[in-house]
Backbone as CSV, one residue per row, in Angstrom:
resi,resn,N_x,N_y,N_z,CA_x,CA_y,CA_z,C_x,C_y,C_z
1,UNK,8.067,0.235,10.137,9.207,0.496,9.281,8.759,0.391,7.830
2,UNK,9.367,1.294,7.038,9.396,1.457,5.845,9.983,0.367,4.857
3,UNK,10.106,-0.594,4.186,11.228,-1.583,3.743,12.168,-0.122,2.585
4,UNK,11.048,0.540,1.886,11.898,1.234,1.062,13.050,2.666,1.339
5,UNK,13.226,2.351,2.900,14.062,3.230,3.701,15.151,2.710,3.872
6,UNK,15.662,1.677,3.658,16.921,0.396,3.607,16.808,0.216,2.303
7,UNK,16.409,0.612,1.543,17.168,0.159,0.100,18.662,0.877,0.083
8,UNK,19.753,0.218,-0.585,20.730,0.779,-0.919,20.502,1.756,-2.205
9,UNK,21.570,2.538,-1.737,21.652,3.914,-3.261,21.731,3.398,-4.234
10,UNK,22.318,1.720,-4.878,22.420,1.478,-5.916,21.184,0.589,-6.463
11,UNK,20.178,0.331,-5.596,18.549,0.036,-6.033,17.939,1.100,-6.153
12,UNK,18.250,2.496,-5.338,16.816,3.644,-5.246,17.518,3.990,-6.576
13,UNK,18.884,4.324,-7.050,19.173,5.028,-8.135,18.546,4.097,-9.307
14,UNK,18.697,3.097,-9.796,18.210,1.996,-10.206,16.824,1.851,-10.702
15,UNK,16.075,1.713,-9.437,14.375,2.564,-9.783,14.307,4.086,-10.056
16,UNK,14.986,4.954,-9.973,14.832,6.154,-10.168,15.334,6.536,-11.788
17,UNK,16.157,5.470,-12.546,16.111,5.094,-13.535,15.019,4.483,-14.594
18,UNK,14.368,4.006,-13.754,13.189,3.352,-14.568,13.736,1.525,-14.681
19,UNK,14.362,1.209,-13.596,14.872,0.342,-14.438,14.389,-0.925,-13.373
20,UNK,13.512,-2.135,-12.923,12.918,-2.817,-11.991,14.889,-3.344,-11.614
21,UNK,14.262,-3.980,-10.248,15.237,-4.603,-9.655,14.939,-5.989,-9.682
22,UNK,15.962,-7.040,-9.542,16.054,-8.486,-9.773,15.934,-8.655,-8.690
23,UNK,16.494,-10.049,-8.800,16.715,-11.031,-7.736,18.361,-10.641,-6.827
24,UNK,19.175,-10.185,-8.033,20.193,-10.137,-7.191,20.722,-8.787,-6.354
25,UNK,19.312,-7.900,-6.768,19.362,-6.361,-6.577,18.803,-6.298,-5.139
26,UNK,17.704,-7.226,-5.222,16.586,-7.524,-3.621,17.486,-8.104,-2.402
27,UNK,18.236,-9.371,-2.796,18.797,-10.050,-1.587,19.308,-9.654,-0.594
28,UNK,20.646,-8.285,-1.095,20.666,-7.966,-0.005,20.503,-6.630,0.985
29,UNK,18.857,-6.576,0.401,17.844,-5.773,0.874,17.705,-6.142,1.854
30,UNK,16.807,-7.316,1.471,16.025,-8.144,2.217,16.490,-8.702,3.371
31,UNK,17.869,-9.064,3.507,18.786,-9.046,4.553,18.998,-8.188,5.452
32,UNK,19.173,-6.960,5.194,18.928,-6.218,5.913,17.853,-6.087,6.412
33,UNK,16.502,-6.330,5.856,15.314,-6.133,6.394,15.364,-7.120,7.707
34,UNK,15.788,-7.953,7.426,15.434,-9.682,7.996,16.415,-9.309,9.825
35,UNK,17.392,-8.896,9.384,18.090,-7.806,10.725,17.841,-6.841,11.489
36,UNK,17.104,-6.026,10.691,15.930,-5.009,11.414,14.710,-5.714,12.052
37,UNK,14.510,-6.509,11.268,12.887,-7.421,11.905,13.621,-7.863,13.596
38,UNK,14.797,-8.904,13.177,15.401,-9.030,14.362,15.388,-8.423,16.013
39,UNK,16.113,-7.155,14.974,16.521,-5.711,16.285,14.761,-5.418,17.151
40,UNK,13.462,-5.664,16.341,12.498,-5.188,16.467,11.188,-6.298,16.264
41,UNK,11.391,-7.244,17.281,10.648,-8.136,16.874,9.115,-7.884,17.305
42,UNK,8.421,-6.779,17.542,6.981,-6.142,17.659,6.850,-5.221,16.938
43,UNK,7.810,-5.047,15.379,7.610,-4.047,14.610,6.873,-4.796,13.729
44,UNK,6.469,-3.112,13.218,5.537,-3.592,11.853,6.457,-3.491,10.616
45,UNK,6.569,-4.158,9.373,7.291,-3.633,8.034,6.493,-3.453,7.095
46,UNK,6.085,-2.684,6.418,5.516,-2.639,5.393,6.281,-2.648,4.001
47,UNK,6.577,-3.853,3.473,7.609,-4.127,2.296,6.926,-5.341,1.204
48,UNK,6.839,-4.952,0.150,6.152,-5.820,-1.143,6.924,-7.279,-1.029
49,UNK,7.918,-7.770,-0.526,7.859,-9.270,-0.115,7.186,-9.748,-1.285
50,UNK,7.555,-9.532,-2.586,6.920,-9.909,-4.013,6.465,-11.575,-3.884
51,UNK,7.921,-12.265,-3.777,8.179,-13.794,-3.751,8.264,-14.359,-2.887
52,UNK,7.715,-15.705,-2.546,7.874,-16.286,-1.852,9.503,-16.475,-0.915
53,UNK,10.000,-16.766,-1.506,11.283,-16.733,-1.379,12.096,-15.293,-0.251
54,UNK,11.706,-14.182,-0.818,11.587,-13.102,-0.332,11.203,-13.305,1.215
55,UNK,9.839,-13.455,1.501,8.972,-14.096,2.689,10.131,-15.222,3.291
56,UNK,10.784,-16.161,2.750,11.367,-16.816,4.217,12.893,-16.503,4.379
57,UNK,13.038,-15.500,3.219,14.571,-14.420,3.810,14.010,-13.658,5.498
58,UNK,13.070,-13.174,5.121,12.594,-12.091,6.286,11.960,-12.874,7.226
59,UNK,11.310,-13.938,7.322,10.686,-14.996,8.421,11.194,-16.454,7.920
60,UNK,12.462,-16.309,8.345,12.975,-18.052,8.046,12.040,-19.157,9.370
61,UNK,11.376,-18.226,10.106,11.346,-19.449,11.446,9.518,-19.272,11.658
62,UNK,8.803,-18.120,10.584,7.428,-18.050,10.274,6.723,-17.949,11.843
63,UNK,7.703,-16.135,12.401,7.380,-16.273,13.453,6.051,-14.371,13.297
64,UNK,5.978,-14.471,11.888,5.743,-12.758,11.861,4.205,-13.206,11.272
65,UNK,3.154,-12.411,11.493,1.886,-11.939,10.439,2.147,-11.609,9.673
66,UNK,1.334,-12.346,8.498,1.542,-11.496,7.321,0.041,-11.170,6.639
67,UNK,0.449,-9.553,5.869,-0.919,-9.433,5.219,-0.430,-8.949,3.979
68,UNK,-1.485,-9.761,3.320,-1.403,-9.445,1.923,-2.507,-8.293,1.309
69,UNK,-2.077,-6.562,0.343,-2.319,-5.790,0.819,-3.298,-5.533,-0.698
70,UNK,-3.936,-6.486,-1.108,-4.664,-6.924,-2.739,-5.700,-5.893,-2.975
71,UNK,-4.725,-5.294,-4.490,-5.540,-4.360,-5.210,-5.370,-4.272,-6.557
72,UNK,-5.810,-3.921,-6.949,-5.810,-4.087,-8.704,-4.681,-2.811,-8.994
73,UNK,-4.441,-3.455,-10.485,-3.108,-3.137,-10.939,-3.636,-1.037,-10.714
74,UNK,-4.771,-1.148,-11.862,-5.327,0.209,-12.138,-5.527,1.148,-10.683
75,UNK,-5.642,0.526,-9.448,-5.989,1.214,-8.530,-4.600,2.041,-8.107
76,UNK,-3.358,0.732,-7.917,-2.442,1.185,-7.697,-1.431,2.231,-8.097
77,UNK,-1.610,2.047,-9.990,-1.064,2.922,-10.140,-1.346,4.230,-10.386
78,UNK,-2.931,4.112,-9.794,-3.754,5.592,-9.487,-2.668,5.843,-8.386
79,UNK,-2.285,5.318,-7.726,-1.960,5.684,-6.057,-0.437,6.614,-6.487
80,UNK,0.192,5.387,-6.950,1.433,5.474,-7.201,1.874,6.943,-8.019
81,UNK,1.055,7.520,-9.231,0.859,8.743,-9.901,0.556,9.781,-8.830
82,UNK,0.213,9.645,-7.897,-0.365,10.852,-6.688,0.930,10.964,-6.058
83,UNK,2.040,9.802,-6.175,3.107,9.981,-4.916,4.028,10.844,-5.107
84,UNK,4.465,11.637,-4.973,5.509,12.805,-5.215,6.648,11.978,-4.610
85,UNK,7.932,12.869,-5.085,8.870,12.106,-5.199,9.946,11.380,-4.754
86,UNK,9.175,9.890,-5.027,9.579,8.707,-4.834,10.404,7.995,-5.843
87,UNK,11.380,6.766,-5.226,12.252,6.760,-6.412,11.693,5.382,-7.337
88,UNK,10.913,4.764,-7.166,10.213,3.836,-7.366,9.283,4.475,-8.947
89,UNK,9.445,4.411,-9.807,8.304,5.042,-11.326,7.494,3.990,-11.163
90,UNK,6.233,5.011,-10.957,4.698,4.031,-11.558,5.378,3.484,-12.720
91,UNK,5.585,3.551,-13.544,5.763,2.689,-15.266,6.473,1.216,-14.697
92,UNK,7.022,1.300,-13.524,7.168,-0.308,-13.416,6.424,-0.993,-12.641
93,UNK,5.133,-0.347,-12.146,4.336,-1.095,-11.488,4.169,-2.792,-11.984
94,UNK,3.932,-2.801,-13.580,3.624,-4.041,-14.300,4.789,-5.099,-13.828
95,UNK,5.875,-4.730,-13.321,7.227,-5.505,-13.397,6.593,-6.331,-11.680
96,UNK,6.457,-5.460,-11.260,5.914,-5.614,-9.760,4.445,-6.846,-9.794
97,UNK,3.847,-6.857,-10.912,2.605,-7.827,-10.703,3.634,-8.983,-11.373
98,UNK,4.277,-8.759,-12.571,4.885,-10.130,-13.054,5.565,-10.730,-12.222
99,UNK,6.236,-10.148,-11.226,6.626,-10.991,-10.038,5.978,-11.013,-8.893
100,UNK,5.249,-10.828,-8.618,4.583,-11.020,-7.290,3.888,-12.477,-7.712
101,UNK,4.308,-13.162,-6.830,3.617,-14.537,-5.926,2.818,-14.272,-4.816
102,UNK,1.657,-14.520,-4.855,0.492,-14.065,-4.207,0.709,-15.289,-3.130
103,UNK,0.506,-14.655,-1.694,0.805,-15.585,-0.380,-0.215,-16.338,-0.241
104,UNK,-0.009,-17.129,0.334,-1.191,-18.269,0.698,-1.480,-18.443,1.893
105,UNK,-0.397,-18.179,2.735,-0.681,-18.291,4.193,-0.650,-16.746,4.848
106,UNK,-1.313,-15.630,4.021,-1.068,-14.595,4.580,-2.923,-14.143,4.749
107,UNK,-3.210,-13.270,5.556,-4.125,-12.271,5.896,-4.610,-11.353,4.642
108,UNK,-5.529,-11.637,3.673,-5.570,-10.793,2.819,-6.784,-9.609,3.240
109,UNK,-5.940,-8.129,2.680,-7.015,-7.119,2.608,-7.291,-6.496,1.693
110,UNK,-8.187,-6.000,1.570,-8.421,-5.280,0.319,-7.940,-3.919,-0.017
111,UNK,-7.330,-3.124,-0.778,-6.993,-1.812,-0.451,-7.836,-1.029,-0.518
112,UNK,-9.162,-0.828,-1.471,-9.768,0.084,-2.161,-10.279,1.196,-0.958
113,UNK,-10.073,0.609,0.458,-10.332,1.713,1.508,-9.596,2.502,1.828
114,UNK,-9.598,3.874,2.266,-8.211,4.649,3.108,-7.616,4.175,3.410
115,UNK,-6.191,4.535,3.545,-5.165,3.971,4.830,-5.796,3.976,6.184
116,UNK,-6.422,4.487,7.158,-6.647,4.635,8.495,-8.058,3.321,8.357
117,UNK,-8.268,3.030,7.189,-9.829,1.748,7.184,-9.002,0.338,7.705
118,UNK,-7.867,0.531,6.168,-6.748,-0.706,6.391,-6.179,-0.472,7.401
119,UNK,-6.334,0.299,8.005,-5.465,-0.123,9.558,-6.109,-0.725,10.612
120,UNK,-7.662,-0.621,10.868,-8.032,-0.597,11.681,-8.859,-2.150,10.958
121,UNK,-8.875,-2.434,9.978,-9.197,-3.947,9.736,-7.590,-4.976,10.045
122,UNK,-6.688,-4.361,9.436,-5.204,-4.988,9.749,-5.379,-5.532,11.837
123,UNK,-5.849,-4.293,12.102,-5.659,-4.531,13.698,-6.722,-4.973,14.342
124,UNK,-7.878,-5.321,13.528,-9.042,-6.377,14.212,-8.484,-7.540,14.203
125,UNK,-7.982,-7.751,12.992,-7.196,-9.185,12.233,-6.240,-9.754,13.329
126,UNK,-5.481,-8.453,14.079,-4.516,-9.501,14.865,-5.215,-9.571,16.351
127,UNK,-6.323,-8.769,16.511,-7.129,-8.708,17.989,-8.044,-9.007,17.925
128,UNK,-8.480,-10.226,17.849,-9.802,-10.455,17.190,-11.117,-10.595,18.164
């Protein structure tokens, strides 16, 4: 699952503004996410989970893997400039590092490889 497929219209419009989302814009995202995880407890989510906080909305009982998906600011928003249209503007990538709390108890990978590299290190990680 996508996390940015459950955003409500009044966050995608929001980022599609240019404008980052808070704390009180995320919550009840993340709620919803935390309900989907539920419905699908052998799914995967792929969602920036910036804050800590964030992390035990979606695993209050720290029953999920987590990987942390570490790349430099410059790489990303190489990535992010390639993405056609998404409602998310590279120009707030920076908003996205000032809040991100880097996990401690998570699986870190590196991005600088393809997607199909990170997948197949993601899935050594849980089959080891």
């Amino acid at each position: 699952m996508d996390a940015d497929d459950f955003h409500p219209e009044a966050n995608k419009n929001k980022m599609a503004s240019g404008i980052p989302l808070n704390d009180e814009d995320r919550f009840p995202w993340l709620t919803i996410l935390h309900d989907q995880l539920v419905k699908t407890p052998k799914g995967i989510l792929a969602c920036s989970a910036l804050k800590a906080t964030y992390r035990t909305i979606l695993d209050p009982n720290h029953e999920y893997h987590w990987f942390y998906l570490r790349g430099s600011e410059e790489l990303i928003l190489q990535r992010l400039q390639q993405r056609k249209g998404h409602f998310m503007k590279p120009e707030m990538l920076r908003s996205q590092f000032e809040t991100l709390e880097i996990p401690t108890d998570a699986i870190t990978i590196e991005i600088e490889n393809q997607p199909a590299r990170i997948v197949d290190e993601i899935i050594s990680k849980l089959n080891p």
